[in-house]
N, C-alpha and C positions, 0 to 999 in steps of 0.2 A: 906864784902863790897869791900875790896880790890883786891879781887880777881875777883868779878863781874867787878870793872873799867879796873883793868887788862885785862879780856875777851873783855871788850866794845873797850880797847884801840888796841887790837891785832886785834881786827875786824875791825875795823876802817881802821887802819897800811893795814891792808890786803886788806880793800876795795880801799883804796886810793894810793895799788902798785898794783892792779887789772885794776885801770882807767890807771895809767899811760902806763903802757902794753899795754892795749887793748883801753882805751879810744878812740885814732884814729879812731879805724877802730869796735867802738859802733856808733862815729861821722858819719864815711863812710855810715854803714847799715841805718842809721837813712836819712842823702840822699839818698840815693840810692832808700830806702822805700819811701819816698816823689814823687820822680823823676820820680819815677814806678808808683805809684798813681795820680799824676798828668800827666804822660806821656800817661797812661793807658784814660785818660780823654779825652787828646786830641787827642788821636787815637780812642776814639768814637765818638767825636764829627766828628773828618776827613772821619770818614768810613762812618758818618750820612749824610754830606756832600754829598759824594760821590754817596752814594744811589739815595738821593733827583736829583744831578744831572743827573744821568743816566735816572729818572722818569722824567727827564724834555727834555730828549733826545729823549727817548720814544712816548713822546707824542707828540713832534717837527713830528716825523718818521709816525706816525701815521696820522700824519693831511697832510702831503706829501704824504701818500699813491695812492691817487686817481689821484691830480692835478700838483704833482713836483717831477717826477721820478728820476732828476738829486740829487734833496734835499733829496729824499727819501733813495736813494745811499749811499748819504753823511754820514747821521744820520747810516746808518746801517752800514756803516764803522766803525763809531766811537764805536757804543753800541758792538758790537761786536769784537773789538779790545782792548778798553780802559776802559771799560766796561763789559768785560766779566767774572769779579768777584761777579756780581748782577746778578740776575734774567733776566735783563731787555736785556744783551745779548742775552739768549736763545733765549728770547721772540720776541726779534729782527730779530734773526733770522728764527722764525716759518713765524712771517710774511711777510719774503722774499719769504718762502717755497709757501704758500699761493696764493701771486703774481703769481710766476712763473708755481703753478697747474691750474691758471683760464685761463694763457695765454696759457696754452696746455705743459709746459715745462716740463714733470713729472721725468728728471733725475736731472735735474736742483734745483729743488724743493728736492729730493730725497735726495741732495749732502748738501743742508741747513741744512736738517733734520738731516743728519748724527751730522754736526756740531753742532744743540743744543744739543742733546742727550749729546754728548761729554761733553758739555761745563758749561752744565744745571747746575743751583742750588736755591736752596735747591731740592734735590730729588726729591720733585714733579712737578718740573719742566722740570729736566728731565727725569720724566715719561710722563708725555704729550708729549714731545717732540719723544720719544721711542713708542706712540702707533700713534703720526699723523704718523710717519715713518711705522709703521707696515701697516697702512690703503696704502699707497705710495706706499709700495712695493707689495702690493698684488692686489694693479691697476695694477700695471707693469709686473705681471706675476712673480717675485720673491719670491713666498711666503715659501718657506724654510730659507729665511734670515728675512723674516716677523716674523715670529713662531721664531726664534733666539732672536728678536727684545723682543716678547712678554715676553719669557724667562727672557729678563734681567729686563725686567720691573717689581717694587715692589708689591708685592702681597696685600699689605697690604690698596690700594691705586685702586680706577678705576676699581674696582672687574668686574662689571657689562660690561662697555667697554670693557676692557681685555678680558675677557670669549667670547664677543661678535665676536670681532675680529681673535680670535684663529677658529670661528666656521668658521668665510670665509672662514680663509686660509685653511682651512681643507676640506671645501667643495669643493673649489677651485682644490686642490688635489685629490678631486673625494674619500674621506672617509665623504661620507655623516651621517655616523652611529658616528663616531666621532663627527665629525660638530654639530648633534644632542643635544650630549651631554654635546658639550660647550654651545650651545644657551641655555639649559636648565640651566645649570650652571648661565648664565647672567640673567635670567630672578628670581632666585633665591635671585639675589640681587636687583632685582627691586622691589618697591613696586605696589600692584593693579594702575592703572591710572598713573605713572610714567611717563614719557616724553621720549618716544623712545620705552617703552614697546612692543607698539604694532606691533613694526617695527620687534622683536626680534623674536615675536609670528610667525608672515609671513614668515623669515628665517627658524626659527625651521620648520614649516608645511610645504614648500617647500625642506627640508631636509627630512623628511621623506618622502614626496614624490618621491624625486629622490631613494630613498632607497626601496621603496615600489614596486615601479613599476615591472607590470610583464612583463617577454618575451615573446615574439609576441608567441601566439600558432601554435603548429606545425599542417599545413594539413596533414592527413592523404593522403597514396599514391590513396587510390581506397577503395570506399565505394561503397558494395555490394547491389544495389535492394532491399527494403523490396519485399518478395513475396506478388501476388494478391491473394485476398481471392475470389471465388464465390459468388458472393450475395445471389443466392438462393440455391447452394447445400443442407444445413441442410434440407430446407423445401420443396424441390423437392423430398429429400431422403428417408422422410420423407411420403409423400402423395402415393408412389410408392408404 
């Protein structure tokens, strides 16, 4: 017995020059843990904040689209400035992109594009952003930096688009046999009646067309006479 209170009293003795030592800084971690969990809270809440207000930014941007191009300005300053940790940047700026392709701007528009790509997030944002650019530059005659575009763009994501667009830029480039085999690629991710399908079917058939087509036939220099026959030699020849 006396050995067990011995043990109890040396563990004790030990626990209680263990606090003194380290107590402090048991106290520290034990803030710091708190600190962190609570701090951790209100940096969701702030980030949650943040979101909501960008989507309120957004949609200020949005309804100035048509009627208040000075407000319109404004709000894309901001989303894409102060804001360009959210989505709502990119997206900010696709619809600058947008603006300036109806007004005929298409480097203008091209140079936005650039920017959400860059700037996009989550990933699939800026993939959208990376294939309206791929569409831009293959208006513009670009389309080696299109197919670049398409490149970086996530495979995983847009399959159908993607493949779609690869087949322009390819056609564009005058490898119709190529083109071919991206259209069919796209169409492989489309379901029967899909929305765009059909669009895909008329590129592809128009791809082998340009592929199919033959060269003009060559005339011949000089095409000899068939000879005349006699009508009635046999039966003249005959009667004689």
């Amino acid at each position: 017995m006396a050995e067990e209170v011995l043990d109890a009293h040396e563990q004790g003795e030990a626990v209680r020059k263990w606090l003194q030592n380290n107590g402090s800084s048991i106290l520290i971690g034990v803030a710091v843990g708190l600190a962190a969990l609570f701090g951790y809270q209100r940096w969701q809440d702030s980030k949650l904040s943040h979101a909501g207000e960008a989507m309120l930014q957004f949609q200020q941007l949005q309804s100035a689209a048509e009627s208040d191009p000075a407000g319109f300005e404004a709000y894309l300053g901001a989303l894409s400035d102060s804001y360009k940790d959210t989505p709502y940047g990119a997206l900010a700026l696709m619809a600058d992109a947008e603006r300036k392709l109806q007004a005929g701007d298409n480097q203008a528009a091209v140079a936005a594009l650039r920017q959400a790509a860059d700037v996009g997030q989550p990933e699939s944002v800026a993939n959208v952003a990376r294939l309206r650019l791929a569409r831009a530059l293959i208006a513009s005659g670009d389309v080696d930096e299109a197919l670049r575009q398409l490149d970086r763009t996530s495979k995983d994501g847009f399959k159908a688009l993607r493949a779609e667009l690869r087949g322009d830029a390819l056609l564009a480039k005058g490898d119709s046999d190529a083109a071919r085999t991206a259209y069919e690629e796209a169409l492989s991710h489309l379901d029967v009646g899909a929305m765009g399908r059909n669009i895909v079917e008329i590129k592809m058939a128009n791809a082998g067309t340009v592929a199919a087509a033959p060269a003009a036939p060559e005339m011949p220099a000089e095409v000899a006479p068939a000879p005349e026959t006699p009508a009635e030699t046999t039966s003249e020849g005959a009667s004689s």
